[in-house]
C-alpha positions in Angstrom: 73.8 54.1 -79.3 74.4 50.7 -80.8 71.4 48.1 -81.7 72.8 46.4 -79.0 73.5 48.7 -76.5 69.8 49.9 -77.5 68.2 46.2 -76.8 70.0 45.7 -73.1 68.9 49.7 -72.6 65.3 48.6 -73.3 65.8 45.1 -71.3 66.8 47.0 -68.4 64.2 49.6 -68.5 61.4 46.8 -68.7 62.7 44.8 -66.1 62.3 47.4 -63.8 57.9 47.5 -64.8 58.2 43.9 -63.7 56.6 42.5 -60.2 59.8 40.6 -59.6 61.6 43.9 -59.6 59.2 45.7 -57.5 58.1 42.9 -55.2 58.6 43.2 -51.6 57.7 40.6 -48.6 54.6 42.3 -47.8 53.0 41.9 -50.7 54.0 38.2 -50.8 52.6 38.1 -47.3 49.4 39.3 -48.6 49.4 37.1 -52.0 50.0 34.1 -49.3 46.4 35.6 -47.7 44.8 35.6 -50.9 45.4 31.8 -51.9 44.6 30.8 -48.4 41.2 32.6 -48.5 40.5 30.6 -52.0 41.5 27.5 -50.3 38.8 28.0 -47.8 36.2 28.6 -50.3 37.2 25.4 -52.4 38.7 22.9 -50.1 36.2 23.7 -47.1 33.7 25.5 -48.9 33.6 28.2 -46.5 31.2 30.9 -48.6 32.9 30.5 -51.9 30.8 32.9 -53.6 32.2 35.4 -51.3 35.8 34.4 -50.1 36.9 33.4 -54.0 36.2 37.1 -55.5 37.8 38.4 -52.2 41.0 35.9 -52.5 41.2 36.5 -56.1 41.2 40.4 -55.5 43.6 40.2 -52.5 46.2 38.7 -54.7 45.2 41.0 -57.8 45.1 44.4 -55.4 49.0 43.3 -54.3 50.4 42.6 -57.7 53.6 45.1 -57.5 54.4 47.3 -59.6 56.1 50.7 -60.6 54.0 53.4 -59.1 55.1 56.2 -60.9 55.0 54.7 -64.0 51.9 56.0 -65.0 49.8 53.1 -66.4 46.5 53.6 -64.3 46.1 50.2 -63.3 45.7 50.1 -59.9 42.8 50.3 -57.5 43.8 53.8 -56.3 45.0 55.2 -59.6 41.8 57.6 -60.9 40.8 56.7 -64.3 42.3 52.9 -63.9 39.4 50.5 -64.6 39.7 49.0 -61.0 39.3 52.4 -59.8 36.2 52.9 -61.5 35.0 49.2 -60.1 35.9 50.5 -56.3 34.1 53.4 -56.9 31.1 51.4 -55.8 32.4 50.6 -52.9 33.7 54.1 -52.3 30.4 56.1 -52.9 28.7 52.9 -51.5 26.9 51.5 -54.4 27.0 48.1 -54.0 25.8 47.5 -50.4 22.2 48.8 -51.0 21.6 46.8 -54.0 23.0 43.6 -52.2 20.2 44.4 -49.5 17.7 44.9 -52.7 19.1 41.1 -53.9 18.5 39.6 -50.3 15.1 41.4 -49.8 14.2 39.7 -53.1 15.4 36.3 -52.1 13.9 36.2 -48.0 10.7 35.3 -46.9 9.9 37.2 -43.9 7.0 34.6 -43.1 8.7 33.3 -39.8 8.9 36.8 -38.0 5.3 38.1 -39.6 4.2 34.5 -37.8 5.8 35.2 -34.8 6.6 38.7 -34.0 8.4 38.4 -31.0 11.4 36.5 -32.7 12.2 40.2 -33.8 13.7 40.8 -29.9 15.9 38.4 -30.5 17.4 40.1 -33.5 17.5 43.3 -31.3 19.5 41.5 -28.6 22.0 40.1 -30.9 22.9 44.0 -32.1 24.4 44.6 -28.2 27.9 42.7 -30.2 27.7 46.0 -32.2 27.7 48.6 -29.4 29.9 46.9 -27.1 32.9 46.2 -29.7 31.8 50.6 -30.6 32.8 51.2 -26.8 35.8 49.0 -26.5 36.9 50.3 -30.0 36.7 53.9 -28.3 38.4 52.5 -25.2 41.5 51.1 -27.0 41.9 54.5 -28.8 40.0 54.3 -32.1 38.4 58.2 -33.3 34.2 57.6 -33.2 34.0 57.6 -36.9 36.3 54.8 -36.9 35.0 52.9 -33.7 31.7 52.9 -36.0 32.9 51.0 -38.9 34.6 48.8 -36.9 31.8 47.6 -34.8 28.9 47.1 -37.7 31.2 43.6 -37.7 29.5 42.1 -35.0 26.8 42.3 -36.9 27.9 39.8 -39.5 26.7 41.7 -42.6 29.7 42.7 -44.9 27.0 45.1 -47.0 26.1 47.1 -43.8 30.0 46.9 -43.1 31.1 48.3 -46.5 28.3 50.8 -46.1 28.9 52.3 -42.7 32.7 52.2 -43.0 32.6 53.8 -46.5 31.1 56.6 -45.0 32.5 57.1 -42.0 36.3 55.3 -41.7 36.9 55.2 -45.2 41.1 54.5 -44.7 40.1 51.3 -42.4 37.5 50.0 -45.1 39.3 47.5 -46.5 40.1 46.2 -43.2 36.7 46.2 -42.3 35.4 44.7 -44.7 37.5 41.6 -44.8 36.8 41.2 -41.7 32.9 41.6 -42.2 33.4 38.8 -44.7 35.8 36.5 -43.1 34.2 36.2 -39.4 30.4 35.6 -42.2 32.7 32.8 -43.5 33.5 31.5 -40.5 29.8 31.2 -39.0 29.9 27.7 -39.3 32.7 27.3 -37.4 32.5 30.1 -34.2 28.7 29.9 -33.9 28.0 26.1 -33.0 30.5 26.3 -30.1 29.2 29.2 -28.3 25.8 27.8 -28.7 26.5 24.6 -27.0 28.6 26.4 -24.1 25.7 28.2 -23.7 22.7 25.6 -23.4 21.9 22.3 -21.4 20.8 19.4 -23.5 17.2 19.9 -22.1 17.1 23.3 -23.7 18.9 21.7 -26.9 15.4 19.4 -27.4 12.9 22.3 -27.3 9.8 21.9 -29.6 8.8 24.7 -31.0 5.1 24.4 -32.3 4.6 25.2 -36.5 4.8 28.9 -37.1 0.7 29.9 -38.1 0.1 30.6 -42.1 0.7 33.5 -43.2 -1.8 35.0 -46.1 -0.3 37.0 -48.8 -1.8 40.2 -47.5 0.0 40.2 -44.9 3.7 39.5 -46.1 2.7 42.5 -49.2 2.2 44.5 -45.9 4.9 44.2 -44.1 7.5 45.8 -46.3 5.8 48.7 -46.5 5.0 48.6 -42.7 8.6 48.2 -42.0 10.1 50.5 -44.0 8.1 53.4 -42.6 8.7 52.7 -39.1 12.4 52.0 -39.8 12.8 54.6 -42.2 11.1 56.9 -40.0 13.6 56.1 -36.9 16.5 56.4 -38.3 16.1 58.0 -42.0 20.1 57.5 -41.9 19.6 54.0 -43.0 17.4 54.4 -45.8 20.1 53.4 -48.6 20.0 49.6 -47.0 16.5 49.2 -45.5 14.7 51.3 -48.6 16.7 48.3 -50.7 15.7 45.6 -48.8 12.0 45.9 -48.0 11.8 47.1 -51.6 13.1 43.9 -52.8 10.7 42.0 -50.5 7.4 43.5 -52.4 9.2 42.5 -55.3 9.1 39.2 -54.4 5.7 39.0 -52.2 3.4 41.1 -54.9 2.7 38.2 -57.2 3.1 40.8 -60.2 6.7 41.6 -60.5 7.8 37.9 -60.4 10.4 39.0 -63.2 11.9 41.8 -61.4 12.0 39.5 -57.9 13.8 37.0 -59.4 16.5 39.6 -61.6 17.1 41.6 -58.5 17.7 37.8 -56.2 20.1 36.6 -58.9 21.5 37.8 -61.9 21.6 41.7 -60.7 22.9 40.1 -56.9 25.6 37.6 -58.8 27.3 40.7 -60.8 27.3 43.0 -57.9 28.9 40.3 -55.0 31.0 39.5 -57.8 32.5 43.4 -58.1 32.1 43.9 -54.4 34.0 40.9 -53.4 36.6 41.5 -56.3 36.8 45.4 -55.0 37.3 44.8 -51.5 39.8 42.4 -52.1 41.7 45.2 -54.4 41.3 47.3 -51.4 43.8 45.4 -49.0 47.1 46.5 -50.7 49.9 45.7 -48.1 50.8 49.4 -47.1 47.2 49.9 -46.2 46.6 46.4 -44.7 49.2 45.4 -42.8 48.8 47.6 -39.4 48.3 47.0 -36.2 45.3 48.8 -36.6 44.3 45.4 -38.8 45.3 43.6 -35.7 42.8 45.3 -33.3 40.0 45.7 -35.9 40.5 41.2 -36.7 40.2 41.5 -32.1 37.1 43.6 -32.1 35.4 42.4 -34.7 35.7 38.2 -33.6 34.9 39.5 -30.1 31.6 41.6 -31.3 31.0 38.6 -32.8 30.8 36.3 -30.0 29.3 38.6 -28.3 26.2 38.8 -30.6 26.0 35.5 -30.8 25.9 35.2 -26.8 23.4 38.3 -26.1 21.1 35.8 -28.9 21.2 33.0 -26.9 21.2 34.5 -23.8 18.0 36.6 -24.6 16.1 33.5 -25.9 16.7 31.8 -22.3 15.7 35.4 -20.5 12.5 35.3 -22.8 12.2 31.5 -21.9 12.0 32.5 -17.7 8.6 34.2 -19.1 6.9 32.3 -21.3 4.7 29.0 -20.3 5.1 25.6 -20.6 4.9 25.0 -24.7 5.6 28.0 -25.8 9.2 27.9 -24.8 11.5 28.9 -27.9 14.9 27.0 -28.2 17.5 28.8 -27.7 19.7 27.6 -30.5 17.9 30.1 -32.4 19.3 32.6 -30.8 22.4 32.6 -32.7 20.6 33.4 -35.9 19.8 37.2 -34.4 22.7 37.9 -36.3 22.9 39.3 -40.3 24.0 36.4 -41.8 21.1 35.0 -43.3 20.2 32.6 -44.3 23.1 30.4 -42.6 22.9 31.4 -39.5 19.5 29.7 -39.5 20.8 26.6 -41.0 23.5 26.3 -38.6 20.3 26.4 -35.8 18.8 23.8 -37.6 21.7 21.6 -38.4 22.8 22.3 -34.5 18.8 21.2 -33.2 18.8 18.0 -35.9 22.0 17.2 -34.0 20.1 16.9 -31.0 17.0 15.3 -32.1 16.5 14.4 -36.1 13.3 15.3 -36.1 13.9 18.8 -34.4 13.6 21.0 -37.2 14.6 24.7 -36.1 14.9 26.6 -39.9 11.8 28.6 -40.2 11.8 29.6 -36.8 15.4 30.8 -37.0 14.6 32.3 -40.0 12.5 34.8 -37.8 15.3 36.4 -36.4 17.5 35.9 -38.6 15.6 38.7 -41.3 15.4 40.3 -38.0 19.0 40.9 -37.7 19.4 41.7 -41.2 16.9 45.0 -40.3 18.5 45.8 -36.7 22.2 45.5 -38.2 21.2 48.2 -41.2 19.0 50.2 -38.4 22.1 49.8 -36.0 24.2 51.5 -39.1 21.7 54.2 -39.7 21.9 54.8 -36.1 26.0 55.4 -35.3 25.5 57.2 -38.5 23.1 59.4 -37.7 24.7 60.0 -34.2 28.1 60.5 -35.9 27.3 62.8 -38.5 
């Protein structure tokens, strides 16, 4: 063989690593999903520290290239640096010490204050179990039905978790989902909230939540990981993490540690997790109808938990007396998203009245919802395994 014939030989052979030679449309399809997810992040700043690392690893994860060539470099190649990155979301790393991050970050003042805030957080879980029926009814197995519910719960950690576990081929599905309908909170929640209240109800007053002494916050973490812990010992990966976090933060002594596990040890881990789960969504697995019906459930578990909220606060309302009413735009915050389901209460309330300021008492059951989604996961898994 010739020099020449040797170079066009080795051209050829290259070419055929490239991802212009191995490209097909739906991997461009999914590229096109990526760059619209970073667009939503940037240009309409739709959770950018989430839907960036997401984008960013939906285009990476769909990069094409030669699959038997060998060169362990994609996501589900063992040994390929990816794979080892995934394998956090696989064995279900990441998802407990997010909870650790966001126990370290919350103050659980507003539901300590006012206890009862913690039904409403209950009442926004019924998005979970309904979209875990209908999932059955349409024809997903239990396991699967069980991933795909935790959505309505608005907690991608508790998503990732569950699913990881339990529907571990629908996962990156899932967890897309999780993340995209947590993005979109701004945007679903505000008009299900005003469908569902009058303008009177809109101008409630609720009085200042009471003081809470230091005692008492150090208490409740280790109060509510027992009884948590203790009903459904399923979920202790998430709830351990998150009320362990909390003493962090409300012991006065581990100040360092609280603010480690709230940023820098947070950062790197949504950074992976978000990159990961992105990664996860290469075209063959993606692009299903089974991705259809899991994008259906999960907006409709959604709405649902943001209804059974609202609803809930204007059952409790029938109840209560005159100025102790609670408005029910804080029902929308029952679900995981925290803390901007509570802002979006508060912005929704100042809307209404500037001087109607609704964030610490959504911020009740909004740490409420954070527990009931992770003790709603410990539950189907319990039940399922």
């Amino acid at each position: 063989m010739g020099f020449t014939d040797f170079l066009i030989h080795n051209l050829q052979e290259f070419l055929t690593y490239t991802g212009f030679s191995n490209a097909q449309i739906p991997n461009l399809i999914m590229i096109a999903v990526g760059i619209f997810f970073i667009w939503l992040a940037i240009k309409k700043d739709f959770e950018p520290l989430l839907l960036v690392p997401i984008g960013l690893g939906i285009i990476l994860g769909n990069i094409p290239f030669r699959a038997d060539a060998g060169l362990e470099i994609g996501l589900y190649e063992d040994n390929s640096v990816l794979n080892i990155f995934y394998q956090g979301v696989r064995q279900g790393w990441y998802p407990p010490l997010v909870f650790l991050g966001i126990g370290a970050m919350t103050d659980f003042s507003a539901l300590i204050a006012n206890p009862k805030l913690v039904l409403i957080g209950a009442a926004a879980q019924f998005g979970i179990f309904g979209a875990y029926m209908t999932a059955l009814a349409i024809g997903f197995e239990p396991n699967q039905a069980a991933g795909i519910a935790i959505i309505g719960g608005a907690d991608g950690p508790t998503a990732i978790f569950l699913s990881s576990k339990t529907a571990p081929n629908l996962m990156g599905a899932i967890a897309v989902c999780a993340y995209s309908y947590m993005a979109l909170v701004p945007v679903i929640q505000p008009v299900v909230m005003r469908l569902m209240t009058t303008k009177k109800e809109r101008l409630i007053r609720m009085k200042a939540p009471r003081s809470v002494s230091q005692t008492e916050r150090i208490i409740f973490p280790i109060v509510g990981l027992l009884l948590t812990t203790f009903l459904v010992p399923s979920g202790l990966p998430l709830l351990g993490m998150l009320f362990f976090g909390n003493l962090l933060k409300e012991s006065g002594k581990t100040t360092r540690l609280a603010k480690t596990a709230g940023s820098a040890l947070n950062d790197i881990v949504v950074m992976l997790l978000g990159l990961t789960v992105g990664c996860s969504t290469q075209a063959s697995e993606f692009l299903t109808m089974d991705t259809i019906f899991i994008f259906f459930l999960g907006f409709c578990a959604f709405v649902v938990a943001t209804v059974s909220g609202v609803g809930f606060v204007k059952i409790m309302n029938l109840f209560l007396p005159q100025g102790k009413k609670i408005n029910p735009l804080i029902g929308n915050a029952g679900v995981s998203a925290v803390p901007m389901a509570a802002r979006i209460s508060n912005n929704l309330g100042l809307e209404y009245d500037r001087h109607n300021f609704l964030l610490m008492h959504a911020m009740g059951p909004n740490v409420a919802g954070v527990i009931g989604s992770a003790v709603a996961a410990g539950a189907l898994l319990g039940f399922l395994t």
